[in-house]
C-alpha positions as CSV (number, residue, x, y, z in Angstrom):
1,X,111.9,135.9,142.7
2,X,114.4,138.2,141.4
3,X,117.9,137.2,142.0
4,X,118.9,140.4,144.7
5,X,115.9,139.2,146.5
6,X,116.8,135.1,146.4
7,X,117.9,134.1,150.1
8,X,121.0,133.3,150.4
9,X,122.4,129.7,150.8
10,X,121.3,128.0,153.7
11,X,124.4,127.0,155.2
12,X,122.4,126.9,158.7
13,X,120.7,124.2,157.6
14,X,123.4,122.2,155.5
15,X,125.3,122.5,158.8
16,X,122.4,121.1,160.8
17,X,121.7,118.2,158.7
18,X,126.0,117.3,158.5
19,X,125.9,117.4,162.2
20,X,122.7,114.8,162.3
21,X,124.4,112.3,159.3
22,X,128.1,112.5,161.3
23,X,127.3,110.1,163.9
24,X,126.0,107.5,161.6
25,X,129.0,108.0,159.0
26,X,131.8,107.9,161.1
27,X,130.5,104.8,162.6
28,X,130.7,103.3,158.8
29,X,133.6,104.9,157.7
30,X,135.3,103.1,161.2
31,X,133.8,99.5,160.2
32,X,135.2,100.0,156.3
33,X,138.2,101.4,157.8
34,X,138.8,98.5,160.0
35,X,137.9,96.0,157.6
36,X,140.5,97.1,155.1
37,X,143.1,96.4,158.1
38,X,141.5,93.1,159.2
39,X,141.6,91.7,155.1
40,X,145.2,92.7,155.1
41,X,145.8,91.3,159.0
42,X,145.1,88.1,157.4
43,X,146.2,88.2,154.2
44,X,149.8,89.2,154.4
45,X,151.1,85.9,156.1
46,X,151.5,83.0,153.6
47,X,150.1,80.3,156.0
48,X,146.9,82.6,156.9
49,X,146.8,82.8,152.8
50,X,146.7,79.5,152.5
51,X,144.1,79.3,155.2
52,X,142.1,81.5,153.7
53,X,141.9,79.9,150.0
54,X,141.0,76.5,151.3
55,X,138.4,78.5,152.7
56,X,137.1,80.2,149.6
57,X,137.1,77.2,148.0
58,X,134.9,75.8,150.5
59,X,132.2,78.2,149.3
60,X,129.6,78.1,146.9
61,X,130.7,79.4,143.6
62,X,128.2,82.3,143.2
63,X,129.7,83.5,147.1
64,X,133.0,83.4,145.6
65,X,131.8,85.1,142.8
66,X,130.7,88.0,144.7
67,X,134.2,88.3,146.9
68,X,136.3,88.1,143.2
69,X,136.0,85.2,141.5
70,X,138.3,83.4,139.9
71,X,141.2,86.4,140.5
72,X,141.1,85.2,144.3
73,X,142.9,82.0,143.3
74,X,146.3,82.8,142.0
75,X,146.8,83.7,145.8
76,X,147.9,87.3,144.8
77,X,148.2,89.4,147.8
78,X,147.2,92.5,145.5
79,X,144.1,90.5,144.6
80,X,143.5,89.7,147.7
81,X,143.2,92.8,149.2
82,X,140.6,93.9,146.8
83,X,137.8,91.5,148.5
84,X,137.6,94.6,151.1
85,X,136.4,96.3,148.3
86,X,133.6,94.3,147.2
87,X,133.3,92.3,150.1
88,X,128.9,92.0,150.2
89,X,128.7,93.6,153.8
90,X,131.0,96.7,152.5
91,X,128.3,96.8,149.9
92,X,125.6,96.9,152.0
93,X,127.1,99.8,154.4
94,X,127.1,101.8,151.5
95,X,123.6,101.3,150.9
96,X,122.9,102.0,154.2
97,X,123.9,105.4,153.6
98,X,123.1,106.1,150.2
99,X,119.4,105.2,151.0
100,X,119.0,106.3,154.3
101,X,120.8,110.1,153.9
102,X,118.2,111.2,150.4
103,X,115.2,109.7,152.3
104,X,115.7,110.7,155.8
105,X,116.4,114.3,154.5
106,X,113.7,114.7,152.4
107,X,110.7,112.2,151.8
108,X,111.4,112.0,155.7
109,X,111.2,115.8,156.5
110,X,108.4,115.8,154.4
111,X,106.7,112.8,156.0
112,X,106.7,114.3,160.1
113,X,106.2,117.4,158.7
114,X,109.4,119.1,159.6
115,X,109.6,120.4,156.0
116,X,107.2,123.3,156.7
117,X,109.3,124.3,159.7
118,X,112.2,124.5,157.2
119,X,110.2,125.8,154.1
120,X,108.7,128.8,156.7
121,X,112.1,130.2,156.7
122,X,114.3,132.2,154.0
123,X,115.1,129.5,151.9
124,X,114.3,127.9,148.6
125,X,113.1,124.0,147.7
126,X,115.8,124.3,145.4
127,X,118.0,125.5,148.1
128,X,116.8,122.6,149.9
129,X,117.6,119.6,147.7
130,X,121.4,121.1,146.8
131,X,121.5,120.7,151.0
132,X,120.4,117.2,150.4
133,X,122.7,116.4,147.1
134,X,125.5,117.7,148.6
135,X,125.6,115.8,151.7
136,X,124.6,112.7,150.1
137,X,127.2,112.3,147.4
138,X,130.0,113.8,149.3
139,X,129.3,111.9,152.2
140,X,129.0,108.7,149.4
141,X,132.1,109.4,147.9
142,X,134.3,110.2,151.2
143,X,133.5,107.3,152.3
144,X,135.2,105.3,149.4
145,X,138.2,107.4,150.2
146,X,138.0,106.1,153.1
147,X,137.9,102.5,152.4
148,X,141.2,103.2,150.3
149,X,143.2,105.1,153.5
150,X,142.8,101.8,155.4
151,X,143.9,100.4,152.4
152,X,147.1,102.3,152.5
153,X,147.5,102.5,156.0
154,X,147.4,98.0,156.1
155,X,150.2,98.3,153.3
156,X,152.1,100.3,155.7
157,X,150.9,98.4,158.9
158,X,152.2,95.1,157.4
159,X,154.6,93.5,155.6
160,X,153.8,91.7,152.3
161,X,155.8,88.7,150.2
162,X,155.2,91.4,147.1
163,X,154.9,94.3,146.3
164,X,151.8,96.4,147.0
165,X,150.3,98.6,143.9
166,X,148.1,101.3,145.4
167,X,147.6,103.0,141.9
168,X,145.3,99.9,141.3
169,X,143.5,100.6,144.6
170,X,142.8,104.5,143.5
171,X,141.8,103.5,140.9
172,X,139.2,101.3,142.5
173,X,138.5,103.7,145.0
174,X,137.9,106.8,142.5
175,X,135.5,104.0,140.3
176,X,134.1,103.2,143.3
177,X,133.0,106.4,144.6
178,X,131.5,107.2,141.2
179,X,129.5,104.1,141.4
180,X,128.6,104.6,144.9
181,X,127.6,108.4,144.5
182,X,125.6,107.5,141.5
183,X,123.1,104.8,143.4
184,X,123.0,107.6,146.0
185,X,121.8,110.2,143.3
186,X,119.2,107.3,142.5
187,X,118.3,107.4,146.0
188,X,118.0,111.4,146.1
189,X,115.6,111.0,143.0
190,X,113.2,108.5,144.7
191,X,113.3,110.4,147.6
192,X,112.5,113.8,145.4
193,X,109.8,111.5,143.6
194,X,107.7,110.2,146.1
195,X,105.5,110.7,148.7
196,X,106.3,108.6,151.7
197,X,109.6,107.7,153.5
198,X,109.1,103.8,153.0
199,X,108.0,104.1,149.6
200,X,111.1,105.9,148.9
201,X,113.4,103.4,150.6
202,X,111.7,100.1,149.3
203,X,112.5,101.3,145.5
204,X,115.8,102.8,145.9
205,X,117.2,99.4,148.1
206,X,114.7,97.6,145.4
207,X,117.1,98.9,142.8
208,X,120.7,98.7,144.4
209,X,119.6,95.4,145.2
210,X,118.9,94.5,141.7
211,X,121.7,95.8,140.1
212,X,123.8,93.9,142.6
213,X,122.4,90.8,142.1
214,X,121.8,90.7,138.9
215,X,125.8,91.5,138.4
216,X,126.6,89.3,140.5
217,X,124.2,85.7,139.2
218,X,125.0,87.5,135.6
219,X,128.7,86.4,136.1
220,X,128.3,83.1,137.7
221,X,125.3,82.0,135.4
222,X,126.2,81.8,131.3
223,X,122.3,81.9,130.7
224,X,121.8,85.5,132.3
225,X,125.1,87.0,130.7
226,X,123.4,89.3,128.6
227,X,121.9,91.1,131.3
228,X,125.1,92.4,132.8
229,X,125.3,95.2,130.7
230,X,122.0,96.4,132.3
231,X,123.7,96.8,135.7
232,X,125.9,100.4,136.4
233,X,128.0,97.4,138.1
234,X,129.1,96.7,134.8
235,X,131.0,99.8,134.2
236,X,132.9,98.9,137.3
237,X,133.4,94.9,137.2
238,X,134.2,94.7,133.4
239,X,136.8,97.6,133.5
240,X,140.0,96.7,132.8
241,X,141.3,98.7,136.4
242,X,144.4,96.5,136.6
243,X,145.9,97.9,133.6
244,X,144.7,101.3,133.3
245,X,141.5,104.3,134.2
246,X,138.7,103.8,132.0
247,X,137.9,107.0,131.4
248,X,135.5,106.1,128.8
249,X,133.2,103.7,132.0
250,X,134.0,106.8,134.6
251,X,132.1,110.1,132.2
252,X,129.4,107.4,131.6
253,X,129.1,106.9,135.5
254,X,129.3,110.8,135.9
255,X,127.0,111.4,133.1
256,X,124.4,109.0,134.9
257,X,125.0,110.7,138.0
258,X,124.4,114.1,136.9
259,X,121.9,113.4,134.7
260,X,120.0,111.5,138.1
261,X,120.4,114.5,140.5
262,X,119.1,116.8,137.6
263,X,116.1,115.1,137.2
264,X,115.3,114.8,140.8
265,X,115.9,118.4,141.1
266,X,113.4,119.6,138.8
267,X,110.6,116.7,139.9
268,X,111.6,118.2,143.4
269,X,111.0,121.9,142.5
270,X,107.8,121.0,140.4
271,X,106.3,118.8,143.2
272,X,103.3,120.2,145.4
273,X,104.8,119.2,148.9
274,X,101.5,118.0,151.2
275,X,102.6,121.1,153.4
């Protein structure tokens, strides 16, 4: 195909598929949202604070480990604040999108064989997966941004004992959305790879799930410290994002992610869809 004769984009269909996702994103981005107000609802009085510590300490350490660790117990409001970030049921919204968006658009197109339909038309597979790519990692990434507005919007809400840095909560928010986008650019390769919508889902939640656990029991458990650096969690959790942007963790994260979406691009274009 020439390139005067290649169709053009297929914004039709980018369109039609944003219009399907919105429902099921706005109601994340509303439960993130909210959660960022209800973290700082509680944290900003000192006896709630108080409250709330006796509470973490009440929890097994490896739970405690997941919410922060051992930067939960100065009692820093700033600190505080960031278990909204890492919180495990943020964590899994996030997978719910960044598994369901790559597999429902394409192994699950593919699957009811809706794929044809779209295929019959002017448009390219290639065309195809930058429809799918597109809405999965900006839909990944917005909603990080949107985890840090309620952020900002709770610091303005309520009034803290100290001051509030919302540098170090970009910061988290920006590494965050790189992290998040990249497991949704694994997702979009599984879903490129193979065959069947379950398979696709069962080995892209098979590896978020891995990586998170692994990170997690890695930090709580001296015996399985070595494997933290096998985790993308580690470019996130052992960044030094208090003091400054590690630029160095953030182009390996982006380097990842490209490198992900360009392989499941070309397996995409070389496969023989069962049309």
């Amino acid at each position: 195909m020439t390139r005067s004769s290649r169709p053009p984009f297929p914004l039709t269909l980018l369109w039609f598929w944003f219009l399907r996702l919105l429902p099921a994103w706005l109601g994340i981005a509303a439960i993130i949202f909210l959660m960022q107000i209800a973290i700082a609802a509680i944290v900003h009085d000192n006896a709630n604070v108080r409250t709330f510590l006796g509470f973490l300490r009440m929890l097994p350490s490896i739970v405690r480990t997941a919410l922060g660790g051992d930067m939960l117990e100065s009692g820093s409001m700033t600190a505080l604040l960031t278990v909204g970030y890492q919180h495990p049921f943020i964590m899994f919204l996030y997978m719910v999108f960044a598994v369901g968006t790559p597999t429902g658009l394409l192994a699950g197109e593919v699957q009811r064989g809706t794929m044809e339909l779209i295929l019959s038309r002017p448009i390219t597979k290639a065309q195809v997966y930058v429809c799918a790519a597109v809405l999965t990692l900006v839909g990944m990434f917005s909603l990080v941004m949107v985890m840090f507005l309620g952020t900002v919007s709770a610091v303005h809400i309520y009034t803290f004992s100290e001051p509030i840095d919302l540098n170090l909560f970009l910061r988290l928010a920006m590494n965050g959305g790189l992290l998040a986008s990249t497991f949704g650019a694994f997702a979009l390769l599984c879903a490129a790879s193979l065959g069947r919508l379950y398979s696709a889902i069962g080995v892209a939640v098979g590896f978020l799930t891995l990586n998170y656990f692994v990170a997690i029991v890695a930090a709580w458990w001296p015996r399985l410290e070595f494997m933290r650096k096998a985790t993308l969690f580690y470019l996130i959790y052992y960044s030094d994002l208090w003091q400054r942007w590690p630029l160095e963790n953030m182009a390996k994260l982006a380097a990842i992610l490209i490198g992900t979406v360009i392989v499941g691009g070309v397996i995409w274009h070389r496969r023989d869809l069962p049309l």
